[in-house]
BADRENVEX-32135 format. One record per atom (N, C-alpha, C): atom name; x, z, y. Coordinates in pm, whole numbers, plus 50000, padded with zeros to 5 digits. Example, Ala and Ser with C-alpha at 12.3 -4.5 7.8 and 13.67 -1.06 7.14 Angstrom:
# residues 2
R   kemar       X       Z       Y
R       N   51319   50780   49431
R      CA   51230   50780   49550
R       C   51320   50780   49670
R       N   51285   50708   49775
R      CA   51367   50714   49894
R       C   51290   50787   50003
//
This chain:
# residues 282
R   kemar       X       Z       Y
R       N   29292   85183   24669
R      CA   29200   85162   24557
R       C   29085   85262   24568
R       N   28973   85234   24530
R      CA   28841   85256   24554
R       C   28815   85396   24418
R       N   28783   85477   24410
R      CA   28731   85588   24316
R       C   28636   85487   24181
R       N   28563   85398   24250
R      CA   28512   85350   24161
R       C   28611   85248   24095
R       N   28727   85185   24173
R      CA   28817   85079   24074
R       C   28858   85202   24027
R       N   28898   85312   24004
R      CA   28985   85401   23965
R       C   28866   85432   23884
R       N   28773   85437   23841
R      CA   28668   85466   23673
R       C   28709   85588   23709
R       N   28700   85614   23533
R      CA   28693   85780   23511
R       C   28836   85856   23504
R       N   28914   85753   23534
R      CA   29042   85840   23625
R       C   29097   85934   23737
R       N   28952   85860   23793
R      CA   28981   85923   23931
R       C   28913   86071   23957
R       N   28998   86123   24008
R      CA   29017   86340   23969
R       C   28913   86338   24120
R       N   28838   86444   24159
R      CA   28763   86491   24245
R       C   28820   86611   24246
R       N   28952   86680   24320
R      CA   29017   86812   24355
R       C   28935   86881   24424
R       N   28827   86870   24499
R      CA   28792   86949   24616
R       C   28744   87100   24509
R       N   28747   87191   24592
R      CA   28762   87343   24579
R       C   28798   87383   24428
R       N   28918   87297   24396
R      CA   28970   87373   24283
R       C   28879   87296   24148
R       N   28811   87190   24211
R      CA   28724   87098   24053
R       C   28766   87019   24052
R       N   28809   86985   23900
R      CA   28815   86788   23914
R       C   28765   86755   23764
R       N   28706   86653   23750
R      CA   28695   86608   23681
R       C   28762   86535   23559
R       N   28679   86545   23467
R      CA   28726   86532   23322
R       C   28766   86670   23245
R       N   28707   86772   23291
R      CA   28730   86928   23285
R       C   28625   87001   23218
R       N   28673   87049   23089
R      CA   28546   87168   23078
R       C   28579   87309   23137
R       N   28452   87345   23179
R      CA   28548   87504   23220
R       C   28467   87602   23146
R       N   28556   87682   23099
R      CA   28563   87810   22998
R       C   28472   87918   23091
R       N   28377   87889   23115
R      CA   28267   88004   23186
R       C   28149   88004   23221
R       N   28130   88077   23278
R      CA   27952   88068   23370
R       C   27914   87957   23429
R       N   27829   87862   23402
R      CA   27842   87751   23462
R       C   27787   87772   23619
R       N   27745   87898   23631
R      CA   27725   87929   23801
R       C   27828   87970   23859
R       N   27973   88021   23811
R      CA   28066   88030   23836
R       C   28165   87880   23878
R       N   28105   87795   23814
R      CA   28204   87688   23824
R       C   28126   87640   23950
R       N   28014   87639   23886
R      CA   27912   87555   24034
R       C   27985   87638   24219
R       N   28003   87770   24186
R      CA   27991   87804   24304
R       C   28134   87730   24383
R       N   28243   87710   24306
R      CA   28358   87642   24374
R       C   28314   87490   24361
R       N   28223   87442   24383
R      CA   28195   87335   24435
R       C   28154   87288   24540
R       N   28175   87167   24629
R      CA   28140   87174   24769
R       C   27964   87119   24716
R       N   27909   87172   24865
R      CA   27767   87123   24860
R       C   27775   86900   24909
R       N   27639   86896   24754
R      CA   27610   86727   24788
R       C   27729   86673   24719
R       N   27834   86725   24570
R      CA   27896   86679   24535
R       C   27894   86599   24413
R       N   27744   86653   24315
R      CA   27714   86563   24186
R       C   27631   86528   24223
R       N   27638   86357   24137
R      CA   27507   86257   24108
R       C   27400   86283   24037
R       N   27475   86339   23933
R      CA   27345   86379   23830
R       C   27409   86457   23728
R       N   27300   86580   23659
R      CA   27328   86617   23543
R       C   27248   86626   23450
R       N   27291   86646   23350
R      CA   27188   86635   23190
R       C   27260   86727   23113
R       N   27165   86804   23058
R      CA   27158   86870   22986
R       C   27079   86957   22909
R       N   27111   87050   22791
R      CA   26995   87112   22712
R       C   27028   87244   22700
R       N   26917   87329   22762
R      CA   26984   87484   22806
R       C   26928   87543   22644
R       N   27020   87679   22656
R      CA   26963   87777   22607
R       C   26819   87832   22589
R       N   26721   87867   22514
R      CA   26607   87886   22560
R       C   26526   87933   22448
R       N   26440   88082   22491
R      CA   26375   88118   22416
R       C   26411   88254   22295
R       N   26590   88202   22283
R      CA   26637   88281   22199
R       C   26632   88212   22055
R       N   26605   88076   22090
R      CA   26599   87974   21912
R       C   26698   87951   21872
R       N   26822   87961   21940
R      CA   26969   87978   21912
R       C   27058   88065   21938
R       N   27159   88123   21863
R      CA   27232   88239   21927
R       C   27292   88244   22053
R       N   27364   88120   22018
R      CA   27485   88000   22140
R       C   27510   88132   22162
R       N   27592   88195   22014
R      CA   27747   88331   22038
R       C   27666   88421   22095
R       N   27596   88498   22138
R      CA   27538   88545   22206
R       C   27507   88552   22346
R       N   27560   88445   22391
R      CA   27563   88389   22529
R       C   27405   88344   22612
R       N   27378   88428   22711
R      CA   27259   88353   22777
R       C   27278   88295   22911
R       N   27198   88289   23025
R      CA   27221   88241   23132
R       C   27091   88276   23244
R       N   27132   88310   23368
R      CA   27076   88322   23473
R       C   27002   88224   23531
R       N   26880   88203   23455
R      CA   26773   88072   23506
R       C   26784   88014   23708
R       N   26666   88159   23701
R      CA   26696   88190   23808
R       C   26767   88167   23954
R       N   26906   88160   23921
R      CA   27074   88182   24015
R       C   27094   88041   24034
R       N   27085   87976   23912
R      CA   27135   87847   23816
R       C   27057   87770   23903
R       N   26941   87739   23923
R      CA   26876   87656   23955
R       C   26901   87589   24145
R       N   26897   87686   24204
R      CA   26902   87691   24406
R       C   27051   87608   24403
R       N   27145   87686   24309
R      CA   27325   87612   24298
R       C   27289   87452   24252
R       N   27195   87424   24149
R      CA   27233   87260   24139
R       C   27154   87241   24214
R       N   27052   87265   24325
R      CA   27028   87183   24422
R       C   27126   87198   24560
R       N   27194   87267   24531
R      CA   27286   87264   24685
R       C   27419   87201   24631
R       N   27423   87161   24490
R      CA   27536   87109   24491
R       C   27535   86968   24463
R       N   27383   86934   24430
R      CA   27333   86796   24408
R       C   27325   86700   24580
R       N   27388   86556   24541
R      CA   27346   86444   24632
R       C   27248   86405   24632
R       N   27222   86434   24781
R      CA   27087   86376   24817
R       C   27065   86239   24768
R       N   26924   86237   24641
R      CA   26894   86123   24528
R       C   26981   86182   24408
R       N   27034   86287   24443
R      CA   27079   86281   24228
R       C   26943   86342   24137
R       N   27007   86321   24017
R      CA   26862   86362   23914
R       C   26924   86438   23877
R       N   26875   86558   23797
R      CA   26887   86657   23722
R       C   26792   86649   23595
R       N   26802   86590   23460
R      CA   26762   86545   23343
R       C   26762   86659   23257
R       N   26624   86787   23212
R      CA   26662   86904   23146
R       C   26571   86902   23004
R       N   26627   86924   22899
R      CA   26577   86841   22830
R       C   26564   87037   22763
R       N   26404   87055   22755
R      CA   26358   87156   22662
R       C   26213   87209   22601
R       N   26235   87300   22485
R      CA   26131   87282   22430
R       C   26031   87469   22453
R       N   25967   87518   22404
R      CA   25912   87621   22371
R       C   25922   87695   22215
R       N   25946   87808   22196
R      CA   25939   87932   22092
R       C   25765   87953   22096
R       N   25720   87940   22002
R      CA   25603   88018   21936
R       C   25650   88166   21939
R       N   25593   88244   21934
R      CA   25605   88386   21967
R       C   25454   88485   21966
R       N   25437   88506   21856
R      CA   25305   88592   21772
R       C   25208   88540   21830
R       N   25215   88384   21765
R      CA   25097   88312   21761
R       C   25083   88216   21895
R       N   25170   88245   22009
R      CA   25180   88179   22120
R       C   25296   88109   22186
R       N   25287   88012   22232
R      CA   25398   87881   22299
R       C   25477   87961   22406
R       N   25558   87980   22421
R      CA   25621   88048   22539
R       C   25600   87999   22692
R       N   25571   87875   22689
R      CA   25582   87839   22849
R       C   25667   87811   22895
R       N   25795   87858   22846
R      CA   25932   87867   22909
R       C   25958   87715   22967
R       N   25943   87592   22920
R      CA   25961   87479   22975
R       C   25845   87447   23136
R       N   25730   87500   23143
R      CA   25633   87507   23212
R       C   25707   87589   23342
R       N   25751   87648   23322
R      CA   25784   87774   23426
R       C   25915   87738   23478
R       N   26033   87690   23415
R      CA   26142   87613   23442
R       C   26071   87530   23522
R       N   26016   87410   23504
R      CA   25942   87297   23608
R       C   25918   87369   23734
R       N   25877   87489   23737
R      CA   25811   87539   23855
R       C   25915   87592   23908
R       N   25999   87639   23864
R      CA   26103   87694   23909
R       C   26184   87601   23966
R       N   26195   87459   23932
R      CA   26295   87381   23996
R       C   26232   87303   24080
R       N   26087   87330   24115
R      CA   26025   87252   24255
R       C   26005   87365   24288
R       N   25983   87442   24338
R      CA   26026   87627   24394
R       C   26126   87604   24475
R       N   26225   87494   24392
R      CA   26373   87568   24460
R       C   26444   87393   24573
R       N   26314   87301   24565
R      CA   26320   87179   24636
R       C   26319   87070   24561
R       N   26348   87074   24418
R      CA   26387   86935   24324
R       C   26219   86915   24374
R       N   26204   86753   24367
R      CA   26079   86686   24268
R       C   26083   86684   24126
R       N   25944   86689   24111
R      CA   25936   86667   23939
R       C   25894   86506   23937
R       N   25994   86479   23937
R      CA   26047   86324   23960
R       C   25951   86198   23838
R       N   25961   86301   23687
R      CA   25917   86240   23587
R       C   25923   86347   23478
R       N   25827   86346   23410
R      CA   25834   86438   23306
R       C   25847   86281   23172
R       N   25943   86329   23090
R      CA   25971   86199   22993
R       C   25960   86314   22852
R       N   26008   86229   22745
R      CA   25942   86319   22575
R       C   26050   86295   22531
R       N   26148   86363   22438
R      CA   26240   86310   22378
R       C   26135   86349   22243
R       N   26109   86229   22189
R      CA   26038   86250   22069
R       C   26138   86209   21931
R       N   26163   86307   21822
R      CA   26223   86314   21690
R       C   26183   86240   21620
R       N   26192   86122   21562
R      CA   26124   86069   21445
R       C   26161   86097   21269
R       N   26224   86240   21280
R      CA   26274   86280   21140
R       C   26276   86452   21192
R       N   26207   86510   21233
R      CA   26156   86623   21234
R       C   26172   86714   21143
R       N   26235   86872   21171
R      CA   26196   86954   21062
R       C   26035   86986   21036
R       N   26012   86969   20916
R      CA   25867   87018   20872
R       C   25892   87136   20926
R       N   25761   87189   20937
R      CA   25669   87316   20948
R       C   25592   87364   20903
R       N   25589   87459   20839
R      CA   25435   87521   20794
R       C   25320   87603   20875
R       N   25260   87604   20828
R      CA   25111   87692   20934
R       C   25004   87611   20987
R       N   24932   87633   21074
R      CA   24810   87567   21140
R       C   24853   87503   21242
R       N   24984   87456   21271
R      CA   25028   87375   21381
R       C   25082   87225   21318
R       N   25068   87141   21399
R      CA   25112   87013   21380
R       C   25322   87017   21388
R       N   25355   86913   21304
R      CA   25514   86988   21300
R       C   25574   86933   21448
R       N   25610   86976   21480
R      CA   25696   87003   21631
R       C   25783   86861   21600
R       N   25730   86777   21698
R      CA   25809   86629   21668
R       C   25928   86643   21803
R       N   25896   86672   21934
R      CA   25919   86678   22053
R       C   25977   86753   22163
R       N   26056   86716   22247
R      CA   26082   86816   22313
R       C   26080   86742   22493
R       N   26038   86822   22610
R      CA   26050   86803   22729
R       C   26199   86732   22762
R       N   26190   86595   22830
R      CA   26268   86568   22905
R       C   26212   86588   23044
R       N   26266   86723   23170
R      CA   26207   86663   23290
R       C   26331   86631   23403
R       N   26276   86505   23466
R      CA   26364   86453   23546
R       C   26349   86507   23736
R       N   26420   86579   23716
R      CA   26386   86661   23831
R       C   26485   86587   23933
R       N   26430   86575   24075
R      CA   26529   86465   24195
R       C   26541   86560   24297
R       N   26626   86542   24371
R      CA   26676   86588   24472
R       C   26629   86456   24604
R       N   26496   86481   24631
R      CA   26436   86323   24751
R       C   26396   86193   24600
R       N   26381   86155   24674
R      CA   26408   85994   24568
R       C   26529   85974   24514
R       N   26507   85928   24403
R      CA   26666   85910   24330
R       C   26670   85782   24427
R       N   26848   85783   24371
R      CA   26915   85707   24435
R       C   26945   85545   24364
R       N   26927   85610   24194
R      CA   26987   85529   24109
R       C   26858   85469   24021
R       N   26857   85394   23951
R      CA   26733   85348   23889
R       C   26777   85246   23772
R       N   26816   85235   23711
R      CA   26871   85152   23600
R       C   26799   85173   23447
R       N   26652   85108   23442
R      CA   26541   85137   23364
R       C   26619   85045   23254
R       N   26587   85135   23139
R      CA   26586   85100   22976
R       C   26459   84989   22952
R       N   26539   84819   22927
R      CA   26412   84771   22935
R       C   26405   84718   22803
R       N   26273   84660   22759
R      CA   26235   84579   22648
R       C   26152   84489   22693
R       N   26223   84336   22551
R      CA   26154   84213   22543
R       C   25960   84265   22579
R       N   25943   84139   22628
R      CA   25757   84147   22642
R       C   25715   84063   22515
R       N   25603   84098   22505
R      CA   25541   84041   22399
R       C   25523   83850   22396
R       N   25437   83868   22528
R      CA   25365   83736   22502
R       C   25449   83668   22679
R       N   25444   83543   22669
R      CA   25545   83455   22742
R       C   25404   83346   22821
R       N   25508   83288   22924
R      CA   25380   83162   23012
R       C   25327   83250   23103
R       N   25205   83176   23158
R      CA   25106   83187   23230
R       C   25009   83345   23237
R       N   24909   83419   23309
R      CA   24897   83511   23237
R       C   24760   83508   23366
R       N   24625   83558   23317
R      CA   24529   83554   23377
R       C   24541   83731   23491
R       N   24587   83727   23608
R      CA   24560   83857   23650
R       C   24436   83887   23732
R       N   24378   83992   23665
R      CA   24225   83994   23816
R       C   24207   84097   23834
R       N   24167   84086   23963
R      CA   24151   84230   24080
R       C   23990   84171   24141
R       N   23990   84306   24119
R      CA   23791   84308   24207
R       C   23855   84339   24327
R       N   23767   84234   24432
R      CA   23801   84219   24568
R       C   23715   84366   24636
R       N   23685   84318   24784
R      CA   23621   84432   24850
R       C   23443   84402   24823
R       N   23426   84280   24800
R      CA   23263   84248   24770
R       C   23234   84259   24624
R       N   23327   84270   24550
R      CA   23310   84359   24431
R       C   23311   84274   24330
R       N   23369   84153   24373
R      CA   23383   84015   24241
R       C   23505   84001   24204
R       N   23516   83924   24089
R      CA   23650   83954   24040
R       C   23726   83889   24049
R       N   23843   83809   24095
R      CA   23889   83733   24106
R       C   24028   83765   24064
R       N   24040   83574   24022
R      CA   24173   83580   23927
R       C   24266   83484   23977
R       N   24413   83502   23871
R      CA   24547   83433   24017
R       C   24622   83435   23855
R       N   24661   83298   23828
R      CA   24751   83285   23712
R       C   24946   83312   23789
R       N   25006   83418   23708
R      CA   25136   83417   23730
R       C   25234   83427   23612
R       N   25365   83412   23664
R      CA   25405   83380   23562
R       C   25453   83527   23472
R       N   25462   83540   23372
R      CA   25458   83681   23287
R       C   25650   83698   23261
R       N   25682   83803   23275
R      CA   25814   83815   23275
R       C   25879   83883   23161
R       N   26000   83848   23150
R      CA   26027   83834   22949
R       C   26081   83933   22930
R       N   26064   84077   23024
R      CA   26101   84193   22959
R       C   26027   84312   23055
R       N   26025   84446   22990
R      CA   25975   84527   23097
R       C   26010   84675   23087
R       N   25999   84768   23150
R      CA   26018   84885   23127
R       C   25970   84963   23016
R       N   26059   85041   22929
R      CA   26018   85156   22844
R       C   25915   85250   22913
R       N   25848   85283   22828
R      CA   25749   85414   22851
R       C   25852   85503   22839
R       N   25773   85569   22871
R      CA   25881   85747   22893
R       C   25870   85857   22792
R       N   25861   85797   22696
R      CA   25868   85822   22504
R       C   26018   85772   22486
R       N   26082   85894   22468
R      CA   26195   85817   22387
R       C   26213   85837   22254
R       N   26244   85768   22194
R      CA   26197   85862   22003
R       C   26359   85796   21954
R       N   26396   85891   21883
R      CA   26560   85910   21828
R       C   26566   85973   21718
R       N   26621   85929   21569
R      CA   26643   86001   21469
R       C   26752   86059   21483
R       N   26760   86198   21433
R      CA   26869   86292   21425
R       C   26888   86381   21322
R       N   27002   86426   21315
R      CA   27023   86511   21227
R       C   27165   86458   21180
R       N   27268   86512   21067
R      CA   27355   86516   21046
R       C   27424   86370   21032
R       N   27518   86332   21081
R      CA   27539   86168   21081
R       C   27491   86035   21166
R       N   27398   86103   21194
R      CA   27277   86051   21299
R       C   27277   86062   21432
R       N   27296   86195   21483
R      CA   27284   86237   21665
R       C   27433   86203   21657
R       N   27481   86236   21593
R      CA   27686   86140   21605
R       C   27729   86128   21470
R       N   27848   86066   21502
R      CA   27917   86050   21377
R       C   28053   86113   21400
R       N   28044   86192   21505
R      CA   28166   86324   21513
R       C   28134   86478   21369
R       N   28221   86460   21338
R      CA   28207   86526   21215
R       C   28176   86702   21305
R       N   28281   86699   21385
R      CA   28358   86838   21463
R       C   28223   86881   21527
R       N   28113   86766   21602
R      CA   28008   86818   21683
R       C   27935   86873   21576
R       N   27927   86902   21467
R      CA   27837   86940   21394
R       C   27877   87113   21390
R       N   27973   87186   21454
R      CA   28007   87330   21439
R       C   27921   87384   21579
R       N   27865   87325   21652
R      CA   27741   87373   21743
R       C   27636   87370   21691
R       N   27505   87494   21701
R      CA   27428   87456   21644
R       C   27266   87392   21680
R       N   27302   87319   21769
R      CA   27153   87234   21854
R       C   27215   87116   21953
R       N   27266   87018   21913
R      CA   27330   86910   21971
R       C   27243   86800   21972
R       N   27238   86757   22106
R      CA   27104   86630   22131
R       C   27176   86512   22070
R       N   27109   86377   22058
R      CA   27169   86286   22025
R       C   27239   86199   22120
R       N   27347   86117   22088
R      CA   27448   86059   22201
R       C   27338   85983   22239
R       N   27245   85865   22163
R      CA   27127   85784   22204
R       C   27092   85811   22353
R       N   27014   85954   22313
R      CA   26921   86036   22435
R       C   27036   86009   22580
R       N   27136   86085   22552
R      CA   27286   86080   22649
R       C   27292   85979   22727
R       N   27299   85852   22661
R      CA   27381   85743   22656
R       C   27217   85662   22721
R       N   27135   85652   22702
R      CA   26996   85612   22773
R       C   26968   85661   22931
R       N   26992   85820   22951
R      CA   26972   85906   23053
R       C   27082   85866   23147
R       N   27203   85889   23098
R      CA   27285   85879   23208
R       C   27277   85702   23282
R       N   27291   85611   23158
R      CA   27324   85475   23222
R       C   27184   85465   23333
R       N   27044   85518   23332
R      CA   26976   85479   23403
R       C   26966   85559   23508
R       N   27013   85695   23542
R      CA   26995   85796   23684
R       C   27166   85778   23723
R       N   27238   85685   23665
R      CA   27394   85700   23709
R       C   27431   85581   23741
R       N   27582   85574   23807
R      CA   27646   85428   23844
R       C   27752   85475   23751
R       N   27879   85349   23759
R      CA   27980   85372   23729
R       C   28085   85452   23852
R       N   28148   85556   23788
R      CA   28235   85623   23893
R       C   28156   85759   23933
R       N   28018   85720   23880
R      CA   27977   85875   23987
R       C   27987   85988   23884
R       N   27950   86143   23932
R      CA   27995   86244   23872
R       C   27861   86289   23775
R       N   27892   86345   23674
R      CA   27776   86379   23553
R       C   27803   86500   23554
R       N   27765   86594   23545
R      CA   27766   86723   23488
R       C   27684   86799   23378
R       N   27710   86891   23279
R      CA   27683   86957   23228
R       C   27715   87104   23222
R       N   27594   87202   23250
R      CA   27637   87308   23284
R       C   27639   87401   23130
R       N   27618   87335   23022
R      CA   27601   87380   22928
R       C   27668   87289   22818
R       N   27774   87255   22781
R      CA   27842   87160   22724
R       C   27857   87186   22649
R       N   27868   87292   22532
R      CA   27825   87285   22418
R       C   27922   87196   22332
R       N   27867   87084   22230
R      CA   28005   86999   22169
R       C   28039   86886   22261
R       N   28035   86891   22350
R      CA   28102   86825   22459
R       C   27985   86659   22439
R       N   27859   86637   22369
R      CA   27820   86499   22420
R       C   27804   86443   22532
R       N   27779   86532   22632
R      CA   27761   86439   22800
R       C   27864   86413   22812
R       N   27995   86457   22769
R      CA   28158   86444   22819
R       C   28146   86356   22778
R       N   28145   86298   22631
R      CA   28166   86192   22571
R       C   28126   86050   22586
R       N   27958   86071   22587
R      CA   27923   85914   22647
R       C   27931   85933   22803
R       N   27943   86020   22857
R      CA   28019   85975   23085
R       C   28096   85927   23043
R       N   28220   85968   22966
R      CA   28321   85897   22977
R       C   28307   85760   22896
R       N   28288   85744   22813
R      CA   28261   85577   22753
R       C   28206   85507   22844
R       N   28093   85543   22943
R      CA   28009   85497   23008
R       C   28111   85443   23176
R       N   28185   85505   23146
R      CA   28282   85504   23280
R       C   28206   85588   23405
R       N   28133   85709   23398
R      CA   28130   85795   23463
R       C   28233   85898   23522
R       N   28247   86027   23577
R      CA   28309   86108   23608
R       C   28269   86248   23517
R       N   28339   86281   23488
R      CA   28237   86408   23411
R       C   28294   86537   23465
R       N   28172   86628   23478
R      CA   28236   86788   23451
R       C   28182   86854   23340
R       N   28244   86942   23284
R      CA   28150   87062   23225
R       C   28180   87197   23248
R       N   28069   87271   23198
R      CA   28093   87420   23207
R       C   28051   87465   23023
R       N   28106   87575   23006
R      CA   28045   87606   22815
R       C   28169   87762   22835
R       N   28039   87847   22857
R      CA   28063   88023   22831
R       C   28138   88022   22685
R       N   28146   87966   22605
R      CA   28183   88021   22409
R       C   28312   87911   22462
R       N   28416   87992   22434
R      CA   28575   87909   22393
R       C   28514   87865   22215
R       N   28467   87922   22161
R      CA   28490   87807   22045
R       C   28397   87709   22055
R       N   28295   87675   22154
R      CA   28250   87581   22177
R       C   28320   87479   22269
R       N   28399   87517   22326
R      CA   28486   87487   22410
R       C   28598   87411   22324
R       N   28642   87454   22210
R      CA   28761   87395   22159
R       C   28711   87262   22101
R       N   28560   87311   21995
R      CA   28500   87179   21941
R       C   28501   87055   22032
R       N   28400   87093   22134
R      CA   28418   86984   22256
R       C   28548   86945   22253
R       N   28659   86988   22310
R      CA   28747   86947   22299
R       C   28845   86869   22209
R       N   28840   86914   22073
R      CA   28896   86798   21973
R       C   28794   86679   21963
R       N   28680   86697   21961
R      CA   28519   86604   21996
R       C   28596   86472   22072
R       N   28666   86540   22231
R      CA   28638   86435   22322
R       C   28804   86369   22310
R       N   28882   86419   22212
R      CA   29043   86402   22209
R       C   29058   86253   22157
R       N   28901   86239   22073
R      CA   28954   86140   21957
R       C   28884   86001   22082
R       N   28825   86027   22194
R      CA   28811   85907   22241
R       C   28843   85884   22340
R       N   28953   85945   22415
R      CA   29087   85923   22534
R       C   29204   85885   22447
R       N   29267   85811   22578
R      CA   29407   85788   22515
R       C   29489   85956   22523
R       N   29471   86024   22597
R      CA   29553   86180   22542
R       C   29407   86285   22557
R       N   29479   86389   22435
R      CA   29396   86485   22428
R       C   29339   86530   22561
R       N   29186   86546   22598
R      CA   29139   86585   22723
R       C   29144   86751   22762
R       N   29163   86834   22863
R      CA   29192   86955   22879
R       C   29078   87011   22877
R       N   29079   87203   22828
R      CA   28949   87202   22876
R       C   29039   87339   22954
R       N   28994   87429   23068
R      CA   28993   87503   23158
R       C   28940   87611   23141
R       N   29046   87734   23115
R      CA   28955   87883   23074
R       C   28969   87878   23255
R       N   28854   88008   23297
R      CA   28795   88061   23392
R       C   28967   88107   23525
R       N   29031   88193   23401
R      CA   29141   88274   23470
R       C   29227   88152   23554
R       N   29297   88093   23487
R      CA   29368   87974   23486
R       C   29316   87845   23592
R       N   29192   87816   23676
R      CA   29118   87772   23767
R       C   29134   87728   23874
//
């Protein structure tokens, strides 16, 4: 039997990882017992800026970045979804400089996409209220995978197309118009309590994307069977829709009590409670 007839059953042992695992640590720690060219893709939403405590936990930009390209398959995506801190009067950059940092280190900047809020916290001051945040889709070569979020087209039949030739006239070629097409790279998602889930438990983290965003990203840079990762797992949502999705999942999440949430999070949608993996124990 095939890994892929075997779904999200099927364990990936090599150097001490397998999947369906959170692990209780550094997510450069977990990365490093991984063989090179072993994930498809990951998604996730780092730390950043200092706009959240996340326990007092930070992370090695830096370190982090060279490891998911040596541990990424040639064509996986890496989906990093972040925003900027104002800071006495100025935008941090921090998302700007990440980009550079992960074509620095070989990714393409494959696609820069918007996860745009349509229920936003207000703001006060001379700024417009912060609707948005960076999705960038960073590749390892050309992705491999391509499974575009599409929508109905408007108008149906015949359709006048014209192209100016080389003598500079215009000429036209009726074809036929096709009844759906690709999303723009706006994704807009209401969130907030009840909304980004209806897991009561994910609500004890405090900056959780919506399953929507999740559940959009992965089905289109992923197959069924291949491996997802999150190096920052948090209340466990990438665990949750990979696995609905019939992906492979890993995670990594430094805070055991983020670690436990995830974990009762992902209990209620396996048939047995899912494990999660302190560091020692490995």
């Amino acid at each position: 039997m095939s890994p892929k007839d075997r779904g999200v059953s099927f364990f990936a042992t090599n150097m001490n990882i397998k999947s369906g695992q959170i692990y209780n640590e550094n997510c450069t720690a977990t990365l490093a017992r991984m063989p090179d060219n072993f994930i498809d893709m990951v998604i996730t939403s780092p730390p950043y800026d200092g706009l959240r405590t996340y326990n007092g936990y930070a992370f090695d930009f830096e370190t982090l970045v060279p490891l998911l390209y040596e541990k990424m398959k040639s064509g996986g995506v890496a989906v990093w979804v972040i925003s900027d801190a104002t800071v006495n009067g100025c935008e941090t950059g921090t998302s700007f400089r990440q980009a550079l940092h992960f074509i620095n280190c070989g990714f393409n900047l494959h696609d820069t996409m918007i996860y745009h809020k349509r229920n936003p916290m207000p703001t006060a001051g001379n700024r417009y209220h912060q609707n948005f945040e960076y999705m960038f889709a960073f590749s390892k070569g050309a992705p491999k995978t391509f499974h575009p979020v599409m929508e109905a087209t408007k108008y149906r039949g015949l359709a006048n197309m014209k192209n100016r030739g080389t003598a500079g006239t215009l000429v036209y070629k009726k074809v036929e118009r096709t009844t759906e097409k690709k999303v723009g790279n706006v994704f807009s998602y209401s969130i907030g309590g009840g909304i980004s889930t209806k897991d009561k438990v994910a609500y004890g983290h405090p900056a959780i994307f919506p399953e929507a965003l999740a559940s959009d990203q992965i089905k289109t840079w992923s197959s069924e069977s291949d491996l997802v990762y999150d190096p920052f797992m948090g209340s466990g949502t990438t665990a949750k829709v990979a696995h609905l999705l019939k992906r492979q999942w890993i995670g990594s999440e430094i805070s055991a009590e983020y670690v436990e949430i995830a974990t009762k999070r992902l209990a209620l949608y396996t048939n047995a409670p899912l494990n999660s993996t302190n560091a020692s124990h490995a």
